[in-house]
C-alpha positions in Angstrom: -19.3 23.6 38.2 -18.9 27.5 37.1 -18.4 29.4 40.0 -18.5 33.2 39.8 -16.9 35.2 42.8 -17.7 39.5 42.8 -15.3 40.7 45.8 -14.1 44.2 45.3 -11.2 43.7 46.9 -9.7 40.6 46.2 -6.2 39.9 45.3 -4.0 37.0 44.7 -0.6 36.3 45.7 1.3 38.6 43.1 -0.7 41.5 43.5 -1.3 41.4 47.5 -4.5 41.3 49.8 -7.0 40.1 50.2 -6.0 36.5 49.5 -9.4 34.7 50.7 -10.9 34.5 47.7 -8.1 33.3 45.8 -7.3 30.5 47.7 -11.0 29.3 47.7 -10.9 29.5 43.7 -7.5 27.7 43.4 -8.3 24.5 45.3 -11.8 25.0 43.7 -10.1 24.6 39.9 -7.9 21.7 41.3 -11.2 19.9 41.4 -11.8 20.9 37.8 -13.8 23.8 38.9 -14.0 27.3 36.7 -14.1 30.0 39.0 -14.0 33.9 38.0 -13.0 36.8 40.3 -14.9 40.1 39.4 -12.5 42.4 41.3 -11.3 46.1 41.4 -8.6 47.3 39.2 -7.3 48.9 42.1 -7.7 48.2 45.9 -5.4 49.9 48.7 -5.0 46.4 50.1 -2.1 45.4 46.9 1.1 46.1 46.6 1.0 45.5 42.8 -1.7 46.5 41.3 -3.3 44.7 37.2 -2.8 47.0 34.5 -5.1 49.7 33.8 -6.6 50.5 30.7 -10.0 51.9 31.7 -11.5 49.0 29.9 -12.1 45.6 31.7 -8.9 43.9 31.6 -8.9 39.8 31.6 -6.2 37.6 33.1 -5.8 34.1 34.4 -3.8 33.3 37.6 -3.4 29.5 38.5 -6.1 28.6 36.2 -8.6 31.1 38.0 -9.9 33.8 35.6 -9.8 37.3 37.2 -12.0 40.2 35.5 -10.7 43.7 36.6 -12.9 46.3 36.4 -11.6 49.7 36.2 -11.8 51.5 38.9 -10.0 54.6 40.4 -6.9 54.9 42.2 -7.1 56.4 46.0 -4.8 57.6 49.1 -5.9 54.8 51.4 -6.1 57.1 54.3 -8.6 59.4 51.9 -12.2 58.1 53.4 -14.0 59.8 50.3 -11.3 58.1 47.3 -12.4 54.7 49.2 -16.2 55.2 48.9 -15.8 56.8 45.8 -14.3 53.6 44.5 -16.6 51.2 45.9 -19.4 53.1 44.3 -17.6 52.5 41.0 -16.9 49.2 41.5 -20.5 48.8 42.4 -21.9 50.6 39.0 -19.3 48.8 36.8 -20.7 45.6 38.2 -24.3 46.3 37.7 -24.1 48.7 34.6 -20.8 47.3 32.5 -21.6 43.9 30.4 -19.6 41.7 32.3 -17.9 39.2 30.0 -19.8 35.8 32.2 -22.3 33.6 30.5 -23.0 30.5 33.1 -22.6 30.3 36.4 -23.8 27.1 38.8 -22.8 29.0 41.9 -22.6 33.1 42.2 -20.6 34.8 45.6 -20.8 38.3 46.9 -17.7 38.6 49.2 -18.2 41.5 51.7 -16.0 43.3 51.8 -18.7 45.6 51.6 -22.4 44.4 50.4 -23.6 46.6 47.6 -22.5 43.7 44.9 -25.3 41.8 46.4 -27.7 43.0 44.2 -25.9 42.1 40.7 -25.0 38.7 42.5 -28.7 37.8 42.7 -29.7 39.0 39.7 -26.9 36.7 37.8 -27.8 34.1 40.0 -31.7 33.9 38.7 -30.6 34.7 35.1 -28.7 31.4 36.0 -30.8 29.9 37.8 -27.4 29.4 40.4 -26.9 29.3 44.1 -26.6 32.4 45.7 -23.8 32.8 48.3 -23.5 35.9 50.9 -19.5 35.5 51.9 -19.2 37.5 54.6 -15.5 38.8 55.5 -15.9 41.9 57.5 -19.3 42.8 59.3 -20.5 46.4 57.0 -22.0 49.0 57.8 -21.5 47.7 61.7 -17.2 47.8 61.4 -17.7 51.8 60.3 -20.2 52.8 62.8 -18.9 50.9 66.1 -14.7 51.0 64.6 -15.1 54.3 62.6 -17.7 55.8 64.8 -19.8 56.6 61.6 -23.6 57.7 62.6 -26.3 54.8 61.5 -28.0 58.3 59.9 -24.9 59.1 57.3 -27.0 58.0 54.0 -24.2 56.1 53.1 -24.6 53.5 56.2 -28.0 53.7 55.0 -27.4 52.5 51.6 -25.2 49.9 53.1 -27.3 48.6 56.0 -30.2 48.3 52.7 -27.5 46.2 51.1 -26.2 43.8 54.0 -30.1 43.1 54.7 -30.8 42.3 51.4 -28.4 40.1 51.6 -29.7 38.0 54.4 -32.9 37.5 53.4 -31.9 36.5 49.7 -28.9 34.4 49.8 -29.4 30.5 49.6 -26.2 30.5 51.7 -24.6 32.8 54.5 -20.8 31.9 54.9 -18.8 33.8 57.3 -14.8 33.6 58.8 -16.5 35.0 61.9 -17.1 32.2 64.1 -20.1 34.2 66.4 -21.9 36.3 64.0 -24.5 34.1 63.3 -27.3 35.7 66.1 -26.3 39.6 64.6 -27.5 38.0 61.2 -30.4 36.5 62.8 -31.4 40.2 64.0 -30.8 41.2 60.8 -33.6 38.8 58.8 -31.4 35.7 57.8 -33.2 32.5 58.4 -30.4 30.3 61.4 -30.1 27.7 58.7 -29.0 29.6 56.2 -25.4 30.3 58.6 -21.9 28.1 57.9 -18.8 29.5 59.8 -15.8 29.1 57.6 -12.6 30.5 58.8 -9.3 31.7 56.7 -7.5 28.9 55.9 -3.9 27.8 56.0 -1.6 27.4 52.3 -0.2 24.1 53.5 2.2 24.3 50.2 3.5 27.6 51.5 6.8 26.1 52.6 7.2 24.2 49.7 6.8 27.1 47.4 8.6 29.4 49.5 10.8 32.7 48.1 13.7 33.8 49.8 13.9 37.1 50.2 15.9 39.9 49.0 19.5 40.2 50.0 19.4 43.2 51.7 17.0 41.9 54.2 18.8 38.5 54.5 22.0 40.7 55.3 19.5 42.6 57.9 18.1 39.9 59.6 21.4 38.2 59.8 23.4 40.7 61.2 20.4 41.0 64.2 19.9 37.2 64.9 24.4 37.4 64.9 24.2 39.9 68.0 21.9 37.7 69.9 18.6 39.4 69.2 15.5 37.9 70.7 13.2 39.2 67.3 9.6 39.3 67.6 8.2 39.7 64.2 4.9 41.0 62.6 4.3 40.9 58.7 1.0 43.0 57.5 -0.6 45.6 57.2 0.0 48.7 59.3 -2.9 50.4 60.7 -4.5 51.6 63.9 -6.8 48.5 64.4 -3.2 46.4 64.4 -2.9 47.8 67.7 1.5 47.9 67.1 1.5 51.2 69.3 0.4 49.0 72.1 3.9 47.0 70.9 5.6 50.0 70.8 4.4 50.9 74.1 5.0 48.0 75.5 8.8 47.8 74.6 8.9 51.1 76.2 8.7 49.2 79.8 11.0 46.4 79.2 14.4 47.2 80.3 16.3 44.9 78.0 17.8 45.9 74.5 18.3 41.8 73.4 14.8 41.7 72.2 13.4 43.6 69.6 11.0 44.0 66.6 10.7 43.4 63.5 8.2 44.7 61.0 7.6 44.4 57.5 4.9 45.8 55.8 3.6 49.4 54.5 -0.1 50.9 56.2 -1.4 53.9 56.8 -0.5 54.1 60.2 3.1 53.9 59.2 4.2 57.6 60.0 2.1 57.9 63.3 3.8 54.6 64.3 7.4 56.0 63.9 6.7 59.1 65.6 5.7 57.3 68.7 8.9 55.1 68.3 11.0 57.9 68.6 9.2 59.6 71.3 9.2 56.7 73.8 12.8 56.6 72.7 12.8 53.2 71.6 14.2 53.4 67.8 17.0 50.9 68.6 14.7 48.1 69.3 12.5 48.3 65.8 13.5 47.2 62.1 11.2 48.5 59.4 11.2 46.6 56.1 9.1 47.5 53.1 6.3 45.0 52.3 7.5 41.4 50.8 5.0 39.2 48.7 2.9 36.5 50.1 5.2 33.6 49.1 8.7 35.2 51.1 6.2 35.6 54.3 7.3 31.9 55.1 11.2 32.9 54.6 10.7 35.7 57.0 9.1 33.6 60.1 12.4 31.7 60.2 14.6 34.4 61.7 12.2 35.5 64.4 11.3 34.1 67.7 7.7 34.4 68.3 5.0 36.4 66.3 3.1 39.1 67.3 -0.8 39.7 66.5 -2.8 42.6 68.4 -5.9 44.6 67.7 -8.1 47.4 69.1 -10.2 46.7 71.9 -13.7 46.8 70.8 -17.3 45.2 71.2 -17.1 44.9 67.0 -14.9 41.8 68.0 -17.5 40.1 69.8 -18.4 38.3 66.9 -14.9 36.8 66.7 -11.8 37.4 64.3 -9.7 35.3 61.6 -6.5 36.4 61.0 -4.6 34.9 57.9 -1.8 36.4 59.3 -1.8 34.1 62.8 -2.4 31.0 59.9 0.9 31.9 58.6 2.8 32.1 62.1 1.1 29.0 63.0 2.3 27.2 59.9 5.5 28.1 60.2 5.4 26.9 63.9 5.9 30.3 65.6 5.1 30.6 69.3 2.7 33.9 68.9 1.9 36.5 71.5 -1.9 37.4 70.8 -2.8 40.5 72.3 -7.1 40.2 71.0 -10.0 40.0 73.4 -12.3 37.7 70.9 -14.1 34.7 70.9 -12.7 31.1 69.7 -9.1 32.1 70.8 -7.1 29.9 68.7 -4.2 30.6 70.8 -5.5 29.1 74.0 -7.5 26.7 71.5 -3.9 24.8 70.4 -1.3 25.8 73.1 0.7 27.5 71.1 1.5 31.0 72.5 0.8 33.2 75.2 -2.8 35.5 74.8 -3.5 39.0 76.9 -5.7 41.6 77.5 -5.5 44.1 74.1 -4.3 47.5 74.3 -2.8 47.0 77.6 0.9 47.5 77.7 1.8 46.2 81.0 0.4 42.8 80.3 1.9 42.8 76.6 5.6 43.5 78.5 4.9 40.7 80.6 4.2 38.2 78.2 7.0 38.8 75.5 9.5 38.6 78.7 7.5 35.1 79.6 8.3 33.8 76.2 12.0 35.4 76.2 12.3 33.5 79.6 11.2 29.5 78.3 13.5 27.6 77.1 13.9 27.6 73.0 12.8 23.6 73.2 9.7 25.2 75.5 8.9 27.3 72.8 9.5 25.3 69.7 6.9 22.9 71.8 4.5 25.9 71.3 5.4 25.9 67.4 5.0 22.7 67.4 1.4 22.6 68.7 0.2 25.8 67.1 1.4 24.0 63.5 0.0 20.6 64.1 -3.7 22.9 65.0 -3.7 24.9 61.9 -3.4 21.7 59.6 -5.7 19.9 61.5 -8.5 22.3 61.1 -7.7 25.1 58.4 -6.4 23.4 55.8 -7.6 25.3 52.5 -8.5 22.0 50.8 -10.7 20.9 53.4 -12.6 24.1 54.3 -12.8 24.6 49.9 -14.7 21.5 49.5 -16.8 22.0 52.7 -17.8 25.2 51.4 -18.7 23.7 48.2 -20.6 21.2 49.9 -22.7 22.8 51.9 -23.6 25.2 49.2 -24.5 22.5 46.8 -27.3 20.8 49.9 -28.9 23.8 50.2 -32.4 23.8 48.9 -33.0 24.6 45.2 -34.0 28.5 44.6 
């Protein structure tokens, strides 16, 4: 089966986030598959970025074949350099020749919808299956996170696009386990829905990096004077809610435990500033962003994980974090400041979940964990581990993906 992915953002394990897509394709090709991912040359979302040529550039990566379109690069925190580029990407998939001839299957990924019209129009020159993947709920995430107006012509465009998108894909796959009845508002037909969540690398450990020396000798010389380490790896931005970590460390009155934090983000500056206002720089470690395969290395010098987010009513169509997949594989208690739906959390056992952007109750629930034993909370590990293979294995959600695609009623 030929299998044709157009994601704007997607990435891949060298280059960064986002890694959905990716792992999709590679268990996909294990099955003798050919998948292609018609991505951006450059997304905010890498650390590495393909080489630019300002032509479209061609590479294979663990037998999936990636087609980089040129694009521009951006300040991520520049709102215009972003929409400027996803109209780009847009017109280079619609007006450049792309280099596919076949496809069985075709898959917009939303990161935002716009591809959606170049994805059906391949999939009735190929007479494929047309698959809406949808990641992030757009326009909705800019006007209820971003406080955009439904009027800006640009939501416009983009609500045009997402509806479209409902009433002519075959299939409607989301990683957001409640946002079937918004679709339904929005035109798709209820049978068209499949909730798929992020899944879980199982061969993570196995293919594990270590990590550089300097942060070995780091994390080392922390764990040696008795640190209790709570550690996030990610992204840094606002809607990571770590000024309600920072905030919360603030009211604990005990310099053992600190945090870790690896990663690079917007919000990185802002973050800092509040650090040393609250007068709290002794308790936070900032490391540079590491690559996807040292992530695992990382999770075995901290104590629990943290995961956090903004409160707001766009989560009331749930989350999936491949972040809290990683933690959980690596059978890390997690503290999971979210107010969502299907908390995974209270789902396995295998942490301690409270109310977001409230510092009070985040205090209280890193000095609960602090407080149980290390067997109570290598129980937690334990459970949270045992969940995520059980039910977000990559392999399994790939071929039910597949599978459900393939019964769906010929176009």
């Amino acid at each position: 089966m030929k299998i044709i992915f157009l994601s704007n953002f997607a990435g891949s394990p060298y280059h960064g986030m986002v890694y959905g897509q990716y792992y999709l394709a590679r268990e996909w090709v294990k099955k003798g598959h050919e998948v292609c991912i018609v991505s951006a040359s450059f997304a905010h979302t890498r650390f590495k970025q393909p080489e630019q040529t300002g032509k479209i550039q061609e590479e294979y990566i663990d037998g999936i074949r990636y087609i980089w379109l040129p694009t521009p690069e951006y300040n991520p925190k520049s709102s215009i350099g972003r929409i400027k580029s996803i109209i780009i990407y847009t017109l280079r998939c619609r007006f450049m020749k792309l280099p596919v001839s076949n496809a069985d299957v075709v898959i917009c990924s939303s990161h935002h919808p716009f591809p959606i019209y170049t994805a059906h129009r391949l999939a009735r020159k190929f007479k494929a299956k047309l698959v809406f993947e949808v990641r992030d709920l757009w326009p909705l995430t800019l006007i209820e996170l971003g406080n955009v107006s439904k009027q800006n012509p640009f939501i416009v465009l983009m609500q045009r696009a997402e509806d479209y998108a409902y009433k002519h894909a075959d299939k409607v796959i989301s990683v957001l386990p409640s946002a079937k009845d918004y679709m339904v508002g929005r035109g798709m037909e209820p049978e068209k829905f499949l909730y798929i969540p992020n899944g879980a690398d199982l061969s993570t450990e196995l293919n594990a990096k270590g990590l550089p020396q300097n942060y070995v000798e780091t994390l080392e010389l922390i764990k040696a004077n008795g640190k209790f380490i709570i550690g996030y790896v990610g992204k840094i931005g606002l809607s990571n809610a770590l000024h309600t970590l920072v905030e919360a460390s603030a009211l604990i009155n005990d310099n053992d435990i600190v945090v870790v934090i690896i990663g690079s983000g917007a919000f990185i500056t802002d973050l800092k500033i509040l650090i040393k206002k609250l007068e709290v720089s002794e308790k936070f470690y900032f490391l540079d962003q590491i690559e996807k395969d040292q992530v695992f290395s990382f999770l075995q010098y901290i104590d629990v994980a943290y995961v956090g987010a903004l409160k707001s009513p766009l989560y009331r169509f749930g989350m999936s974090l491949t972040k809290l997949n990683d933690y959980m594989l690596a059978s890390k208690p997690i503290i999971y400041a979210v107010e969502a739906p299907s908390n995974i959390i209270e789902l396995s056992g295998s942490g301690i979940s409270c109310e977001a952007e409230n510092p009070e109750a985040l205090s209280q629930a890193i000095q609960k964990l602090k407080n149980l034993s290390a067997e109570d909370r290598k129980k937690m590990g334990t459970l949270g581990r045992e969940w995520i293979i059980k039910n977000h294995d990559y392999k399994i959600l790939a071929d039910r993906f597949l599978d459900n695609v393939i019964k769906t009623n010929d176009q």
